[in-house]
C-alpha angles and dihedrals in degrees: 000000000000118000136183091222086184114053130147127187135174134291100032094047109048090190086066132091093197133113115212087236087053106053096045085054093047083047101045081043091060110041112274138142102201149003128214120212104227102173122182110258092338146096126215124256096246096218095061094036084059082040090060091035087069091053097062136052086207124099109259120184125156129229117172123234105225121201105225138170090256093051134267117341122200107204129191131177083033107129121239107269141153098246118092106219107228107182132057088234083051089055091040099050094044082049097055090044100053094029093244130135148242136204122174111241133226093001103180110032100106094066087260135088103233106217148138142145078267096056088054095050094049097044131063081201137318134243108287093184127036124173091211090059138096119245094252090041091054079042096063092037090058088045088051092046093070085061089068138070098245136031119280116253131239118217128157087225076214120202103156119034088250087072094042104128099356089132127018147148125255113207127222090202130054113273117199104142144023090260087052083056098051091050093049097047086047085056104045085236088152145055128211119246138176110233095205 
């Protein structure tokens, strides 16, 4: 099963373009099994996450993507809650509590690898491919990726319908809920690819 681990619509990310229909319509367009909400800073409300989930025969589950001081973070398995977590040992250690997991995204778009013993400590794995990314910066990424315990992830980090499914993950495992997710990345039953 393919997923876009990395989406943003509007209203929840301010910095998108895309609507929720339209990006399960551009997915389900292009190949794609699932989308996963990463909204900067936010959870979704779940009652309109399950509202958008009847409208659509793909799979749709819902991770956040937390500014910290180590970078963006992309979390899945944390439970919904009011408190922005602000540093990478925040997201780590709500992570560990709820068994969910963490991978840093992006991690080489600034020009710079970002990281440290403090980065590996912090992050199950990192985005390995990103659809907003240049190819040596995916590269790098990938490269970066080995150094961890688990697979890095691919994700469009979609923000326009032109970006919709560049990057994704494809799981080993079957993948029907947000539960089922968290298992598989736990697992390392997937692997990142670029869909152009």
């Amino acid at each position: 099963m393919l997923i876009d681990l990395h989406c943003h619509t509007a209203p929840y990310s301010s910095c998108s373009s895309l609507s929720p229909a339209e990006l399960l319509s551009l997915a389900e367009e292009r190949g794609l099994g699932g989308v996963c909400l990463t909204e900067h800073d936010t959870w979704w409300p779940a009652e309109e996450l399950e509202a958008l989930r009847q409208t659509t025969s793909l799979l749709v589950v819902a991770g956040v993507e937390f500014t910290t001081d180590a970078g963006h973070a992309l979390a899945f398995g944390i439970p919904a809650g009011a408190k922005v977590l602000a540093s990478g040992d925040a997201v780590s250690a709500s992570a560990a509590e709820s068994g969910g997991v963490v991978f840093l995204a992006h991690p080489a778009r600034d020009g710079l690898l970002r990281v440290t013993a403090e980065t590996v400590r912090c992050f199950d794995s990192v985005e390995a491919a990103n659809g907003s990314d240049s190819r040596l910066q995916n590269m790098a990424a990938a490269g970066l990726a080995k150094g961890f315990r688990l697979p890095g992830i691919g994700g469009s980090d979609a923000h326009t319908p032109a970006e919709v499914g560049r990057c994704a993950t494809r799981f080993t495992l079957p993948v029907g809920d947000e539960t089922a997710l968290v298992a598989a990345l736990r697992a390392g039953a997937y692997e990142a690819v670029h869909c152009e």
